[in-house]
Each structure stands twice: as C-alpha cells, then as structure tokens.
VOGU-3710 file (C-alpha; in Angstrom, 3 decimals, decimal comma):
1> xxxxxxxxxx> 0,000/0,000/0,000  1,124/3,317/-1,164  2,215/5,455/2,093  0,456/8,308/2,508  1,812/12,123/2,799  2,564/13,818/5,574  3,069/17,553/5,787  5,654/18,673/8,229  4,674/21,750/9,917  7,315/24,309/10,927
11> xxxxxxxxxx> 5,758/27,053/12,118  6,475/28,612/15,027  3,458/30,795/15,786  -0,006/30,021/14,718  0,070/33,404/12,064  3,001/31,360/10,666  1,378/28,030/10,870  -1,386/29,417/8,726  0,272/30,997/6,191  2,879/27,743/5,784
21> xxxxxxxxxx> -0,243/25,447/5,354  -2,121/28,111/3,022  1,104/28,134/0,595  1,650/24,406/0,653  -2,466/23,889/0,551  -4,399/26,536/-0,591  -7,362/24,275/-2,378  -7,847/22,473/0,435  -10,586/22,654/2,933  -10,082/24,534/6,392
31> xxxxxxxxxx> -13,249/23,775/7,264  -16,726/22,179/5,997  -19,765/24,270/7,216  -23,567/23,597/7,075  -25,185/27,154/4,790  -29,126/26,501/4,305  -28,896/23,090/4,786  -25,840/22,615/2,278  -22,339/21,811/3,300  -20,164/23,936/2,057
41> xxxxxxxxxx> -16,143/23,716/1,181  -14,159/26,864/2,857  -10,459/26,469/1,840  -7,469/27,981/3,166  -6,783/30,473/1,369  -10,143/31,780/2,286  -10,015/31,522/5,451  -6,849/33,255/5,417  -8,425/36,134/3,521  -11,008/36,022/5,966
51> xxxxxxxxxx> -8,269/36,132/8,815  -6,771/39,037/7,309  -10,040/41,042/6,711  -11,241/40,598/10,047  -7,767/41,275/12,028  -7,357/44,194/10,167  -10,767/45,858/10,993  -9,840/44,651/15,068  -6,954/46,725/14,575  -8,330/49,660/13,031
61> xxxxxxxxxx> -10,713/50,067/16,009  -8,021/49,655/18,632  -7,686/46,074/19,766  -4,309/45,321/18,033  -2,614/43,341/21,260  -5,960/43,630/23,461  -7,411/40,696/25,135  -10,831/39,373/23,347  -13,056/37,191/24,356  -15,290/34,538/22,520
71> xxxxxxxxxx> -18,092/32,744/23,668  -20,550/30,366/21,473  -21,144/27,088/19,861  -18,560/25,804/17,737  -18,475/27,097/14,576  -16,745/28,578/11,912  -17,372/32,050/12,908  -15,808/31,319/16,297  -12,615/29,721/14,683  -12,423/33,195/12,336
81> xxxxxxxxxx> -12,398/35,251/15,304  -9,947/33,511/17,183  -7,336/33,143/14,145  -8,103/36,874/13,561  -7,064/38,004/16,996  -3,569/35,628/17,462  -2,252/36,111/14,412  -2,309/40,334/15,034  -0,847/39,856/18,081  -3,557/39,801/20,622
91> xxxxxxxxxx> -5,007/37,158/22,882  -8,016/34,793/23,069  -9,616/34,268/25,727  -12,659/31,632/25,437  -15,401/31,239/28,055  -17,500/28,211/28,382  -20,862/27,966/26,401  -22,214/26,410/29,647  -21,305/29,310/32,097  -24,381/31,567/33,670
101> xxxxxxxxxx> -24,452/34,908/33,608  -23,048/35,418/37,071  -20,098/32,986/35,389  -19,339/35,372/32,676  -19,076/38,154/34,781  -16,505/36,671/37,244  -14,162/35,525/34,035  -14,710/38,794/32,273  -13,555/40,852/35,263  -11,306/38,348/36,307
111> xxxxxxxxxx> -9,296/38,003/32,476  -9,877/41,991/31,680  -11,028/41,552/28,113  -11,600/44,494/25,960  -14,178/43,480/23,297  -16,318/39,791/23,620  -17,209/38,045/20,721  -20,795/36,086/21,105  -23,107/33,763/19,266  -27,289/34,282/18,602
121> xxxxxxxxxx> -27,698/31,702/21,394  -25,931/33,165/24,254  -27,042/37,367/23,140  -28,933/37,707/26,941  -26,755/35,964/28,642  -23,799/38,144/27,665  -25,355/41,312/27,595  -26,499/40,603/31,458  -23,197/39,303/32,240  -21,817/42,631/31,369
131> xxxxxxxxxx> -23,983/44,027/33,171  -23,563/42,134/36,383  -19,603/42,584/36,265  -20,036/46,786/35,321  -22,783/46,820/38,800  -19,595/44,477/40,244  -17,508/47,405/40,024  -15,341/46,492/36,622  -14,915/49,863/34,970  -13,098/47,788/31,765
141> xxxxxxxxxx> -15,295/49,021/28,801  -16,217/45,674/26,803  -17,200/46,143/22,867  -19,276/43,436/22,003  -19,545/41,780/19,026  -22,677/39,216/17,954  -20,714/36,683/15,562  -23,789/34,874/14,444  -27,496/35,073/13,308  -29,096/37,778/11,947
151> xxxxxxxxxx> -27,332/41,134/12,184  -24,528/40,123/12,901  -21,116/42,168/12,497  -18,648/39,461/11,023  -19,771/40,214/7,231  -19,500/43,571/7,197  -16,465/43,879/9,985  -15,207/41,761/7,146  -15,956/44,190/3,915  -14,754/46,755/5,994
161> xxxxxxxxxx> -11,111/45,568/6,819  -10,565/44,416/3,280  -11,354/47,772/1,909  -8,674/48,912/4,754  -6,154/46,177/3,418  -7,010/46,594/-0,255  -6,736/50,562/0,548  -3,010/50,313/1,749  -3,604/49,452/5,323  -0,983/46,448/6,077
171> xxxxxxxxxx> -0,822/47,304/9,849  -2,248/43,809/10,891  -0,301/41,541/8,389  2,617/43,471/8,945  2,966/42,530/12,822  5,505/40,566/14,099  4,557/38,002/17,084  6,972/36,027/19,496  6,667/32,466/19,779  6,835/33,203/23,252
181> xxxxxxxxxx> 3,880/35,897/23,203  0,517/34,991/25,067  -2,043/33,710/22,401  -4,883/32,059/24,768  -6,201/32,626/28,380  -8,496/29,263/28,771  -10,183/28,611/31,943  -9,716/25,372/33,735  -12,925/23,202/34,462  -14,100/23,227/38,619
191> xxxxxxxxxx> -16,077/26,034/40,070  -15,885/29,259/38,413  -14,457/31,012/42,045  -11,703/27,884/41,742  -11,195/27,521/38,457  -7,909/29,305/37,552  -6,872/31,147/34,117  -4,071/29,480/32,458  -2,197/31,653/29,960  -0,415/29,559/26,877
201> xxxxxxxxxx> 2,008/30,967/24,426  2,358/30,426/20,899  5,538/28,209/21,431  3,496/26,460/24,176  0,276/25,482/21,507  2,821/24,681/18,435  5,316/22,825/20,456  2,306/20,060/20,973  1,530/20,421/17,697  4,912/19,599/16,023
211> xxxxxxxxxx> 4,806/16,485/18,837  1,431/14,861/17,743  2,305/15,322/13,984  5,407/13,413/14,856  3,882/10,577/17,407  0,523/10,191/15,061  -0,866/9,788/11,496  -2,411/12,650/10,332  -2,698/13,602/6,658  -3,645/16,253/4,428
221> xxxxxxxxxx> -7,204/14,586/3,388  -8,011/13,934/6,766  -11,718/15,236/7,897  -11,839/15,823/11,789  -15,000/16,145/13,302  -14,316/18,937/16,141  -17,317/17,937/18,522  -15,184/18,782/22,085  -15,981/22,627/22,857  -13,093/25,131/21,683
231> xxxxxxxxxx> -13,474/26,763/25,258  -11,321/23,412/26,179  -7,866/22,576/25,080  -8,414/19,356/24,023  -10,710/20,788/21,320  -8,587/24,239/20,204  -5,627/22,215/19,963  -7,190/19,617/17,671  -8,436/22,060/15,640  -5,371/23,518/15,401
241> xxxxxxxxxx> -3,249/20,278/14,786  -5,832/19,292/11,721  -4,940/22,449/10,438  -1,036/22,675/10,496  -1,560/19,125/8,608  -3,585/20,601/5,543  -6,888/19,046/7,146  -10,249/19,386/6,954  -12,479/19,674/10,012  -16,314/20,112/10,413
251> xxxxxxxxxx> -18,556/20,703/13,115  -20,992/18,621/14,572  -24,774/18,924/15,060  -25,623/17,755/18,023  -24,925/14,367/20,446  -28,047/12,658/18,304  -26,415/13,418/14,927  -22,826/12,188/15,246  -23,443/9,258/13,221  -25,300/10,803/10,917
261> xxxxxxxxxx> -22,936/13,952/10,836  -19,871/11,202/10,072  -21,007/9,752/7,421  -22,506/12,867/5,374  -18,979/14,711/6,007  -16,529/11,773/5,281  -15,012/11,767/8,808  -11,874/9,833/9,121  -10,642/11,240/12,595  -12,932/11,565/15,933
271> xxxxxxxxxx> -11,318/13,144/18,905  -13,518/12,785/21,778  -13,780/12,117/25,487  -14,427/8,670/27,087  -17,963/9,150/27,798  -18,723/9,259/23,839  -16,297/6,787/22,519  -17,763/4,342/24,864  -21,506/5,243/24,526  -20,410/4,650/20,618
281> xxxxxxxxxx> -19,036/1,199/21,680  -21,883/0,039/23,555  -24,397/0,891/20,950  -22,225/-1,011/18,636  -22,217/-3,991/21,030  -26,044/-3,737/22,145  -26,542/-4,012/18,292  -24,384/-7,068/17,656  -25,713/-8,573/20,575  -29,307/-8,093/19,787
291> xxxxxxxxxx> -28,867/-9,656/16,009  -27,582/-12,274/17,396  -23,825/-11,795/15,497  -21,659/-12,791/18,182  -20,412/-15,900/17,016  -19,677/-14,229/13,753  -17,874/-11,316/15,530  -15,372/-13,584/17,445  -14,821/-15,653/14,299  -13,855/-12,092/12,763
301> xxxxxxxxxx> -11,493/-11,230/15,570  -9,709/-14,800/15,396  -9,486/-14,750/11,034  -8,075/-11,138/11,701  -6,012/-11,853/13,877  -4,399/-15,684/12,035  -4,137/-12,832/8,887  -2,434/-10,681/10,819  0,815/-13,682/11,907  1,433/-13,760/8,113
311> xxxxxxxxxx> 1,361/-10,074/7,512  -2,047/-9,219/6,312  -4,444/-6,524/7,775  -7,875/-7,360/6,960  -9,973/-5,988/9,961  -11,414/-2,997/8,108  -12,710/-5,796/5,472  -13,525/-8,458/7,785  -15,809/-5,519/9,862  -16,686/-3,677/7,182
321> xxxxxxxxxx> -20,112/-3,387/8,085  -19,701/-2,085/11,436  -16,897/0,869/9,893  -19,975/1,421/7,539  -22,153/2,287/10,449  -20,225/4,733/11,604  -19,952/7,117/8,535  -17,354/4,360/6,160  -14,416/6,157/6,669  -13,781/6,426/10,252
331> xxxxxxxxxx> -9,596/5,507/10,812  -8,731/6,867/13,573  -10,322/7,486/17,291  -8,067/9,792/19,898  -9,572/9,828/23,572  -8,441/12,107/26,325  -10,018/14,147/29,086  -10,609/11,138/31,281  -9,341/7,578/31,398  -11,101/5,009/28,717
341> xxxxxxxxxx> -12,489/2,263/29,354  -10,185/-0,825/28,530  -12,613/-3,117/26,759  -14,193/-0,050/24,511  -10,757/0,752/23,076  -9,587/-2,807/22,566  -12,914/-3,135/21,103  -12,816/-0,592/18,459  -9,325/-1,437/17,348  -10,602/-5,775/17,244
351> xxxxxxxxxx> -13,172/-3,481/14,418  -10,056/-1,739/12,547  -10,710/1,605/14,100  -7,618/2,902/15,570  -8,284/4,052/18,792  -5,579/5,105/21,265  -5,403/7,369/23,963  -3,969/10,414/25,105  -3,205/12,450/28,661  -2,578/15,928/29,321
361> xxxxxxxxxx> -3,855/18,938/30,840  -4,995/22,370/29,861  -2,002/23,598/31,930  0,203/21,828/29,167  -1,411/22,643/25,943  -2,511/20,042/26,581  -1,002/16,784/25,277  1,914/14,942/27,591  1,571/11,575/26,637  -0,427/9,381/24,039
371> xxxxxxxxxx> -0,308/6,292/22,140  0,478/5,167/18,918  -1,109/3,365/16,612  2,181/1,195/16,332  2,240/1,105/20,216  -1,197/0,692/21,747  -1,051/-0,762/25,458  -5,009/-0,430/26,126  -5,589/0,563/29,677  -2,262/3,199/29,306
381> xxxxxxxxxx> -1,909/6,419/28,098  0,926/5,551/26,489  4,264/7,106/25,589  5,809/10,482/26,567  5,592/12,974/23,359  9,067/13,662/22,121  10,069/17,202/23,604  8,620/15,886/27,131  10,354/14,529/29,694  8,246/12,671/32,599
391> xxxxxxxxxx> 8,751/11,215/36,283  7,338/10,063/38,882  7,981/12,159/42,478  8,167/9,968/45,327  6,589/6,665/44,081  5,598/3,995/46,464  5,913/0,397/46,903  3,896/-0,014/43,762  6,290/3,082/41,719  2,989/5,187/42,116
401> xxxxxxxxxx> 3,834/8,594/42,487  2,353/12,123/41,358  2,909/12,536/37,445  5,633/15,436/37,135  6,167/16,801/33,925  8,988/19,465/32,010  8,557/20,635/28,623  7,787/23,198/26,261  4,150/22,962/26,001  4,204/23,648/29,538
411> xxxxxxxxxx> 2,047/26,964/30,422  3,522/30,326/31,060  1,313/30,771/34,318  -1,847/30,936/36,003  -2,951/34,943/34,835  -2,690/37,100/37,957  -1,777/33,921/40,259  1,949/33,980/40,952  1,675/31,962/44,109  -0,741/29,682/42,484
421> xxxxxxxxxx> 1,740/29,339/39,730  4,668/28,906/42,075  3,145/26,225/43,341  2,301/23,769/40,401  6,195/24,928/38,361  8,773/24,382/40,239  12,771/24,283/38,908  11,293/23,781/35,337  8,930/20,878/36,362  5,213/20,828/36,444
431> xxxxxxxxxx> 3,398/19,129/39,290  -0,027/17,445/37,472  -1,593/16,772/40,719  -2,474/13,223/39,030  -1,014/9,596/40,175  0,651/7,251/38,208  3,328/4,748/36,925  5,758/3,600/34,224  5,495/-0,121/33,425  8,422/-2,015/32,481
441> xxxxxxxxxx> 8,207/-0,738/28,791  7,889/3,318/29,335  3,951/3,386/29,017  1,948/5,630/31,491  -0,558/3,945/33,505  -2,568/6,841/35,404  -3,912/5,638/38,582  -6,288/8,765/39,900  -6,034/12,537/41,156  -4,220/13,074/43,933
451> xxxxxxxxxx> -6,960/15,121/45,625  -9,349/12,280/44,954  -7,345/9,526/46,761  -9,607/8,186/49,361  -7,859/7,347/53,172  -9,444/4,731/55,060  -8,909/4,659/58,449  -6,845/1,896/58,411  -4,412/4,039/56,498  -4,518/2,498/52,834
461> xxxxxxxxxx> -5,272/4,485/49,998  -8,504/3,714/47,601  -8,029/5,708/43,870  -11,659/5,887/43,065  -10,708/5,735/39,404  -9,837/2,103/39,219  -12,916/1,232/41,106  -15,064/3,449/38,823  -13,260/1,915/35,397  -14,915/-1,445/36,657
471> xxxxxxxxxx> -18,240/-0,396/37,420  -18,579/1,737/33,677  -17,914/-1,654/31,884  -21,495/-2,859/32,977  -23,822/-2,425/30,070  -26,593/-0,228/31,776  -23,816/2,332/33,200  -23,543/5,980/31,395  -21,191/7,254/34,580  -20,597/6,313/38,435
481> xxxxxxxxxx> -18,533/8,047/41,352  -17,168/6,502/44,371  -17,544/8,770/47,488  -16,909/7,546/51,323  -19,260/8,213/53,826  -18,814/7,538/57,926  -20,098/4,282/59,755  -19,414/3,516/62,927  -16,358/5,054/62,891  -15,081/3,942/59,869
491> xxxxxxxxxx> -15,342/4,848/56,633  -17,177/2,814/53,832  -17,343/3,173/50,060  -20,608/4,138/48,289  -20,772/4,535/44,727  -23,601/6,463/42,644  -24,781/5,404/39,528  -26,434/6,853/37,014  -28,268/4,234/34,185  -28,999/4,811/31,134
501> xxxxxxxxxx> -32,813/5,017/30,831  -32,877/3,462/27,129  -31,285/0,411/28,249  -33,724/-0,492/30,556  -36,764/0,343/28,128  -35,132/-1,990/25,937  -34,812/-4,761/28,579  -38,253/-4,244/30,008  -36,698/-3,799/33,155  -38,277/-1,696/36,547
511> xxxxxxxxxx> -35,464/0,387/38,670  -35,835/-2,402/41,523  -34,877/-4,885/39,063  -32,098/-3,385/38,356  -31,122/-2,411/41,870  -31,049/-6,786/42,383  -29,128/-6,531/38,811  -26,405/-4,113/40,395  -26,265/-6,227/43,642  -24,813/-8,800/41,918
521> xxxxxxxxxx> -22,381/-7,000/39,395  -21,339/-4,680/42,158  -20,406/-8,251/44,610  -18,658/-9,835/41,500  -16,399/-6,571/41,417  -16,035/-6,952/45,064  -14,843/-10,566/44,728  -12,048/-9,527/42,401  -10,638/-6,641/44,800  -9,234/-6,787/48,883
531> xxxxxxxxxx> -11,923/-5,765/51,395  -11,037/-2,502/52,010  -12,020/-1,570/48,839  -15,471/-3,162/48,598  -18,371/-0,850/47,853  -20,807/-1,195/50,529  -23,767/0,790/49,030  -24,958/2,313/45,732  -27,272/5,129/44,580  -28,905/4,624/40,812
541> xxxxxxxxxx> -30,097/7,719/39,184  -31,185/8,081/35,608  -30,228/12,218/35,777  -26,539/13,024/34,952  -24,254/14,057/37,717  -23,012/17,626/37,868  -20,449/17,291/34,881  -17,579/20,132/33,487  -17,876/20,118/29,212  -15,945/17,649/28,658
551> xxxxxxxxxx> -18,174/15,183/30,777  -15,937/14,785/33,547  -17,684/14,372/37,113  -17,128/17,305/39,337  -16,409/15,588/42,262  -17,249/18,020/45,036  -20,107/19,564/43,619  -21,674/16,211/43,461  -21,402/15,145/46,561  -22,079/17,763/47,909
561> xxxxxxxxxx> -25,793/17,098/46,001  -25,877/13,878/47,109  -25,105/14,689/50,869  -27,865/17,599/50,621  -30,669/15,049/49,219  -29,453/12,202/51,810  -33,019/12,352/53,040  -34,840/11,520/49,841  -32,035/9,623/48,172  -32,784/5,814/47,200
571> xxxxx> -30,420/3,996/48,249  -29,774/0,209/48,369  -26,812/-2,035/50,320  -24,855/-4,622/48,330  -25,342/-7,451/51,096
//
C-alpha cells in the first residue's frame, strides 16, 4: 500500500502556521460548514483572507494586542475570530458555552477583556453578564460583538477591513509576534471562584503540535470532526493540529447526529472524550448482541487476527459493516479528558478503528503523553511525546507517584496567580496533581487525582478511578462516582450510579430490578478486589451528575448534592 503524505509543519506561531499550510495547501478545505442546509467547502486560502479582513478591521478600532473574548457554539465564525485576533498579536480568551451569567461576569472581570465576541444563542446571557460585572464594580469598557445570526457584524467587519487592506492598510499583516507571546487565556474546568486562568504561548500550543504530527498519522485529506468545545484545550488544539496538517475539520450537530454527521462529512478522525467513545461502543455492542452476530464477531477477531501472523491486515474488510455504520471512513479514534475504558478501546481497534489514547492537561497545551497506533497498550496512556520529559515524584511500593512533567508545552502561568503558579512549576517541572506509573516498557498507567485519593482509616489508599473503570464496563452504566461516607467510625465506600434510561426500556426492566441486577455486578467486582475496597452501598439515578464540558464528574459539587438530598435519596446495600 502506497504510504500516505505527511506535511511537516514548521511554524512557530499560529500566524506562521497558517500561512505555511495556506502556501503548501491553498485548495484544500479549512473547514466544511452547514449554509441553508448545504455543506459547504471553505479552503485555506479563504479563510486566510477572511483572517486578514477581520484582524485588520480589530486593529483599526483599537484592539491590536488587546485581550478578546469569545463565547458560542462551535463554529466557523468562532474559529475566524480567534485566528483573527492571534495572528495580530492579541489574545483569546474563550469562556465556556455552559457558564451563567453570574459565570461570565466573574471571568470577564477576572481576564480583563476588551471586546467579547458572542453567538445568537448566548445574546442575553452576555449582555447581562456585562452588566452584572459593570454593577460588580469592573470599569473595563467591553465592545461586544454578535458573531452569528441575523445582524450580525462578522460580514460587514469583514468588507470593511478588506477595503482597509485593499486601501493600503498592512498594519495587521505586517505585525511581528513572538513564539513566546501569550495567544490564549483558557479557563480550567471546577467552580468558576476555583477555576484558575491558564495563559499559553504560541511556542506552548505549536510545540504540541509539532509532537502529535510526529507521534501520530495525520494527513492532508483527513476530515476531523471537532465535537469537544473550543473553550477546552483538548478541542482548540485539535483544531489547530488538523490544520497545520492541511486538514479538513467540520462541526458537529448535536450528540443525536454524530453518526449521521460522520457519514454525510466523510469523517476519518474523531477526537472525543471517554464518555462518547464508549456510549459509541456500547451501541455497537447492544446491536451485535441483539442480532444475534456474536459468534460471527469472534470468528472475525480470530481470522483477523491468524491474517495478521502472516502479515495481512484485513480488519477494516472483515468488519466492514460495522466501519460502515459509523460514517465508512472512520480511521482513527483519539480519547483524552478522562481515562477510557479498557474493553471499549480494545474493542474498536478488534473493528479496525484505531483508537488510542492520550493524557494531558490544559495547563500543558494540553497533550503529555499518548499512544500510537504502532504502540497501543489499552488501559495506558501511552508514551511520553518527544520534547517531554516525565517522572514520577516519590513513588511507592507499587512506583505510584504524582505525574511530574517538564517541557515546552508547559504553560507560562496561572494569569494574575503567581503563588498559584509557584506552586504547580517548580525548577522547570510541572506538578499534574495526578497519580501514576511507568510499566516495564515506558507506558503511562494513570492511577487517579491526587486530591481524589480516598484514606481509610486503616491508612490504605482507595483511587476511586480504578474502582469506577470497573463499574462503567457494565452495560446499563452511562457514569458512576465513588464517594466515602462515615459508619461507625469507619469509613465505607458508596458509589452512585447513574443508568442509562434506554437500556432499561429496551430490557423491560423496573429500577428495583435493576437495583437486584447491580447487587450482583457490584459483589462480582467486590470478589475480584481486597476488602477494604469493597463498595458497601450504591445510589442509581437516571439524571446526569453535575459534569464540566468535557463530561468529567465534578467531584465536590456532586457530593455535595448527594449529601444535601441524603433524606430523599434511594439507596440500596450490596449485602
């Protein structure tokens, strides 16, 4: 088979990155965009026109190196205005689509932004936010700017600055930008009073960039579907690697219409969080299971992998019609955000879907390790990325220790939180806050967060992640968390569970019924652990749990839910 091109990258700031990619590819598409119903093809040298236009027409009304702020739904408009405002020096600052009024106003005042870029959607919402921080006492005049919708200002902020450019006025092209110059101000997930603003440089962004282009297989006529909110790193910066590789990506309609949205767009890469890539798993499973096709799967698995021995990939045939359900041309999976669940990406790579993981934070821009799809150890997150350098600080018996990290995607600081910053860099290193260990061949193996470890009395230490990773394998499970509550002195495990309503329609099954169902996983994951880390009780819900974006659990939030419903709460004991 032919081996497929790769375009190296060299930029050093994302204004360079662009233009590199726009010489080398100017026919191809940036981005695919729904207009009336009809996806449409914008290429790169458009959306480097566009770029340009807009940037200039920020810098003709005064925001050359200000900070601006976007908040929306993803979308091409969004991506416009944040390439507009880092390549002419200034610096992004995205807010979550999910954040209330009162939200907004803390992060405005809090990240001093001089103009804020919004969507239809979210119009009242901002306009009250601004309020709220103005009555707060912030005397920072905000321009805003609705990106989207009916009269809004992109088109003609547009027409405007090209007239400026076409007129003479090279002010915005013309400015040169540091690889070391802020470029984002993203705001970690937690409570908004918590949460901290974590400045990234150019250098910072591209240096992960160059990494993953090196580690992965990404190709010019590669379609990404960016479904993870830009607000989080995990979806900027895979935006931004599609693009320094020539790719396409395209946005998707909704949680209902990802399959629907892969196939009718071509998708070949999905980068997601666990909670997706294993809901898409399970459906695949509950289907195969209910036509009655797993005999014929396993025979699959055991041809592919006899093929395999004598040098012959055949999975993609052999499971053809399962690739075909998800959109035909779906190669490649990346998960991150949250540990995945071991039998959901062993699973989709048994299918011919490559599907590794990755691990990172915002804090380091945000990718620190990830597999490869020559090197997939399901369960890890792999391999350090090239330019980073990993260890462990004071592992135990078990070489568990917190995961300490130095390299150059590393942030330049928390903004306006020098002790805060102190605190996490230290000589050069980065302190995650998360647990973990090497295993005898260099992959990661992430064991929980630090702040989440549980003490017993007794002294030992329960990670509620590795209990948790059991308990999501069970079909009927969307998400679980393991909290401790007091007995007698002691401390015992409970575990919440939230089931997925569909799966019990389709089983005929009443929430008791479950409840004896759960008894008897939950003892069979008891039998397979040491006493001290059996869970003694369980809560099922069918609501979600108080999640951040990217569908992780907030911990404290939701207990603290739990605890304040302990009254009404139904509640059963695994006996």
């Amino acid at each position: 088979m032919k081996k497929k091109y790769k375009f190296q990258n060299p930029g050093r700031t994302i204004k360079e990155m662009l233009a590199l990619v726009t010489e080398k590819f100017p026919a191809n598409n940036a981005f695919k965009i729904k207009n009336r119903g009809k996806i449409e093809g914008i290429s790169f040298m458009r959306l480097t026109a566009d770029v340009r236009s807009l940037g200039t027409e920020l810098h003709s009304l005064g925001l050359a190196d200000k900070r601006v702020g976007i908040i929306g739904e993803n979308s091409y408009p969004w991506f416009n205005v944040f390439l507009s405002v880092v390549c002419g020096g200034g610096v992004a600052v995205p807010f979550d689509k999910g954040f209330t009024s009162e939200e907004l106003a803390m992060c405005i005042s809090r990240s001093k932004i001089s103009a804020l870029f919004y969507d239809e959607k979210h119009s009242e919402m901002v306009h009250k936010a601004v309020q709220i921080a103005a009555d707060g006492g912030d005397e920072n005049h905000i321009i805003l700017f609705k990106m989207t919708g009916e009269s809004n200002v992109i088109d003609q902020m547009k027409i405007s600055g090209e007239f400026k450019f076409k007129s003479g006025n090279t002010d915005y092209v013309n400015v040169d930008i540091s690889e070391n110059s802020p470029a984002v101000i993203l705001f970690t997930s937690g409570t908004t009073s918590s949460s901290k603003a974590v400045v990234l440089s150019h250098n910072n962004i591209l240096s992960n960039t160059r990494d993953m282009h090196e580690y992965e297989d990404f190709y010019p006529d590669d379609v990404n579907m960016a479904f993870l909110p830009l607000h989080h790193s995990f979806g900027l910066g895979g935006v931004i690697v599609f693009m320094a590789a020539g790719a396409c990506s395209v946005f998707c309609d909704g949680l209902k219409y990802i399959t629907k949205n892969l196939a009718e767009y071509g998708v070949t890469v999905f980068v997601g969080v666990p909670l997706l890539v294993e809901n898409m798993y399970k459906k695949i499973m509950q289907q195969i299971k209910k036509s009655g096709l797993e005999g014929r799967i396993a025979f699959g698995n055991k041809m592919a992998g006899a093929l395999e021995k004598v040098g012959i990939y055949a999975r993609r045939r052999i499971f053809k019609q399962v690739i075909d359900n998800l959109g035909g041309k779906l190669r490649l999976i990346i998960c991150g955000a949250a540990p995945l669940m071991r039998e959901a990406g062993k699973g989709l790579n048994d299918f011919g879907i490559v599907t590794i993981q990755g691990y990172g934070l915002t804090e380091t821009s945000p990718v620190l390790c990830a597999e490869r799809p020559q090197d997939i150890c399901p369960g890890s997150v792999g391999k350090s990325m090239p330019s980073v350098t990993i260890r462990i600080e004071e592992p135990d018996e078990k070489g568990i220790g917190e995961i300490v990290a130095k390299a150059p995607n590393v942030m330049l600081g928390y903004l306006d939180q020098p002790e805060e910053t102190a605190e996490v860099i230290r000589d050069g290193w980065f302190y995650t806050g998360d647990l973990g260990y090497f295993d005898s061949e260099g992959h990661l193996w992430i064991t929980g967060r630090k702040k989440n470890v549980i003490v017993m009395k007794n002294g030992k230490n329960i990670f509620p992640e590795e209990i948790e990773s059991k308990v999501i394998n069970l079909p009927y499970v969307d998400d679980c968390m393991v909290f401790p509550r007091e007995k007698h002195n002691e401390l015992v495990l409970w575990i919440k569970i939230v089931y997925n309503a569909d799966y019990l329609k389709q089983e005929g099954l009443t929430e008791e019924q479950l409840a004896e169902i759960v008894k008897k996983d939950i003892r069979e994951i008891n039998d397979s652990m040491p006493l001290y880390k059996h869970i003694n009780h369980f809560i099922l819900d069918h609501e979600p749990m108080i999640q951040t974006t990217t569908k992780k659990v907030k911990r404290n939030p939701e207990i603290e839910r739990i605890n304040a419903n302990r009254e009404t709460e139904r509640w059963y004991t695994v006996e």
